[in-house]
C-alpha positions in Angstrom: 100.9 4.8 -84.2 104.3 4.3 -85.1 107.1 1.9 -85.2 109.3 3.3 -81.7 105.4 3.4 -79.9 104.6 -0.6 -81.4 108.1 -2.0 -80.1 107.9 0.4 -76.5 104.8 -1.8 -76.1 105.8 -4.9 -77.1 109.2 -4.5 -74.6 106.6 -3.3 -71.9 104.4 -6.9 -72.6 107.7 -8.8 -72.9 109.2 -7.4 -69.2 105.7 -8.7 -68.2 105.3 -11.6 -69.4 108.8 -12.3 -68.1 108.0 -10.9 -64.6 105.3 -13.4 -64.8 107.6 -16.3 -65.8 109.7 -15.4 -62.9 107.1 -15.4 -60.7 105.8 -19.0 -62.1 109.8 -20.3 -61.7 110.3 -18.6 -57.8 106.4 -20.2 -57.3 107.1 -23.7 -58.7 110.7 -24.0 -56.6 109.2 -22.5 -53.3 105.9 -23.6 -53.3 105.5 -26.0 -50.7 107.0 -23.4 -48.4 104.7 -20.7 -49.1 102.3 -23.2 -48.9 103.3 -24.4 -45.6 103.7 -20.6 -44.1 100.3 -19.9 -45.4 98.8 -23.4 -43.4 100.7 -22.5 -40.2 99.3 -18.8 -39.8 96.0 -20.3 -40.4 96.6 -22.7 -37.7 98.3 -20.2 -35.5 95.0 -17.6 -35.3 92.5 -20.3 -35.3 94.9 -21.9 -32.4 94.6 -18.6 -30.4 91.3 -18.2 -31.1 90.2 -22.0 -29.9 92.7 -21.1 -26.9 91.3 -17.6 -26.4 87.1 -19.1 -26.4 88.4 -21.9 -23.5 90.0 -19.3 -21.7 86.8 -17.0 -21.2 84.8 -20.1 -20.5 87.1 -21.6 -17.7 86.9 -17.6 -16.2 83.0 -17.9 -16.6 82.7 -21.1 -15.0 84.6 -19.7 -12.3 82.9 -16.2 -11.9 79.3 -18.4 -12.1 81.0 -20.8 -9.3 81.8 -17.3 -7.2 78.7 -16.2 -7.6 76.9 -19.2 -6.6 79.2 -19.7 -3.7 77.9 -16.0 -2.4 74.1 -17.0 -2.5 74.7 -20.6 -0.9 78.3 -20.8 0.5 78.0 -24.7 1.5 77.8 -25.6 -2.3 80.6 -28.4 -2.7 79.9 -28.8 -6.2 80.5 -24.7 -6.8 83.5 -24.6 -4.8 85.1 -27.9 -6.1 84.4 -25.6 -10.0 86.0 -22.7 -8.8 89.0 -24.8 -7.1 89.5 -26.1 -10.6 88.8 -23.3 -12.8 90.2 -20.7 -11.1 92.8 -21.5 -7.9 93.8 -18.2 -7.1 90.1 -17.4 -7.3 89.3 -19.9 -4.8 92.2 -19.1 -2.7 91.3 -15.6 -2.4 87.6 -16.8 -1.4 88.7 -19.8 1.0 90.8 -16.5 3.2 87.3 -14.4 2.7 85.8 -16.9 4.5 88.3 -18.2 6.9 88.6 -14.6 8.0 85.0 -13.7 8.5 84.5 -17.0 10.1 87.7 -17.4 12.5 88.5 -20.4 11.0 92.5 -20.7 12.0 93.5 -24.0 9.9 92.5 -22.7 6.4 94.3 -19.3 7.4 97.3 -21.8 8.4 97.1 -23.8 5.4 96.7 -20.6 2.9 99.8 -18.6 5.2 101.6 -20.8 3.1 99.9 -20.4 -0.5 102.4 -19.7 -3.3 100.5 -16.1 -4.1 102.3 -13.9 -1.6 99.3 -11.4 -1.3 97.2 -14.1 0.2 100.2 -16.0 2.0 100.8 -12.2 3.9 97.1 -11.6 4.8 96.2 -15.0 5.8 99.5 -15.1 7.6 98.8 -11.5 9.2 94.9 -12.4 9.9 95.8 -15.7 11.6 98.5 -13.8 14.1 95.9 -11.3 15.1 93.4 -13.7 16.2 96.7 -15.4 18.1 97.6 -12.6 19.4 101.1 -12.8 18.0 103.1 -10.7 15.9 104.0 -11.4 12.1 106.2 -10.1 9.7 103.7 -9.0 7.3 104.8 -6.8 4.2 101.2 -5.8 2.8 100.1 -4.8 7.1 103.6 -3.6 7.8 102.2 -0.6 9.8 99.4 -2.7 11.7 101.8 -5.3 12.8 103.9 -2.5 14.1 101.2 -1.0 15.8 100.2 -4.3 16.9 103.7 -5.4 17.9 103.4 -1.8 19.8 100.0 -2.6 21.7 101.5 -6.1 23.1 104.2 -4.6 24.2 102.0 -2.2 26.7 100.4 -5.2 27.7 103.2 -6.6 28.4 104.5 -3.4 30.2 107.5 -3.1 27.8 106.5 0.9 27.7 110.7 1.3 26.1 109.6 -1.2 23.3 106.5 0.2 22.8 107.4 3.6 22.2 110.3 2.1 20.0 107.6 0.1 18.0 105.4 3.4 17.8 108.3 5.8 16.6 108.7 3.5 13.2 105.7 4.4 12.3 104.7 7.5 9.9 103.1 10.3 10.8 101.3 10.2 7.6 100.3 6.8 7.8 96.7 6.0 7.7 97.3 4.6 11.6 99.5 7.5 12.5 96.5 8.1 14.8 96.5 5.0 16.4 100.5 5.3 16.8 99.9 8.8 19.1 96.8 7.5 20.8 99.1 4.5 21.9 102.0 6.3 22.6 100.0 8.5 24.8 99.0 5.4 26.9 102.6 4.5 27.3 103.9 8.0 28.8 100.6 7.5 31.5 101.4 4.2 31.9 105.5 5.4 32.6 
């Protein structure tokens, strides 16, 4: 070993030991703040963890509620869960069973729900069984046709063929549309 190797290493130990200073200096001056960065992302994932663990309980409740409510639907305690756990849940039940029941005041009261899927159907079920038309976006088609079939019984064949022309012939009640329009050139 000679003299140039011996100082190359002592420069190389020397940059160290002052990289290491440095580090000790920037440490000592900013330590609370890395200290307080580290704390908050440690709070942060075991926050969205705690949040993430109620979360899927509150949806389990619910989906236990749902399920409960299918075997025995006159369970007030289930459906007083799922109201609370899960309102949109419970709305979209309440209009499954207002529908297959006829029950025209919750279709009334849920016509007017803030979730526009289940304010159109509820609105749309509710005119069928009144035998009115509604502006429903989701049954655009079917209240056409429907507007269409009231008009015949009303003997508005004009209005009714009107009614049946917005409709598309590739429309799932296209079919409907020409069996109705039929009826309005025999009934002419």
């Amino acid at each position: 070993m000679n003299i140039a190797d011996v100082k190359q290493e002592l420069s190389s130990d020397e940059k160290v030991l002052e990289s290491a200073f440095k580090l000790e200096t920037l440490y000592k001056k900013y330590r609370v703040v890395i200290w307080s960065v580290i704390v908050v992302l440690i709070l942060l994932f075991v926050g969205k963890s705690v949040m993430t663990a109620m979360e899927e309980a509150r949806l389990s409740e619910a989906n236990n509620a749902l399920l409960t409510l299918q075997q025995n639907p006159e369970d007030t305690a289930a459906l007083n869960t799922l109201k609370e756990k899960n309102p949109a849940l419970f709305e979209l039940y309440s209009y499954a069973q207002a529908s297959k029941t006829g029950d025209k005041n919750t279709l009334a009261i849920l016509s007017h729900s803030s979730n526009s899927v289940i304010a159109d159907a509820s609105g749309y079920t509710l005119a069928v069984m009144e035998d009115k038309t509604t502006d429903s976006v989701l049954y655009k088609e079917m209240t056409t046709l429907e507007e269409a079939y009231l008009a015949i019984q009303n003997g508005e064949m004009k209005k009714a063929q009107e009614k049946l022309n917005m409709i598309d012939p590739r429309s799932p009640v296209a079919t409907l549309a020409q069996l109705l329009k039929h009826s309005t050139i025999k009934a002419k």
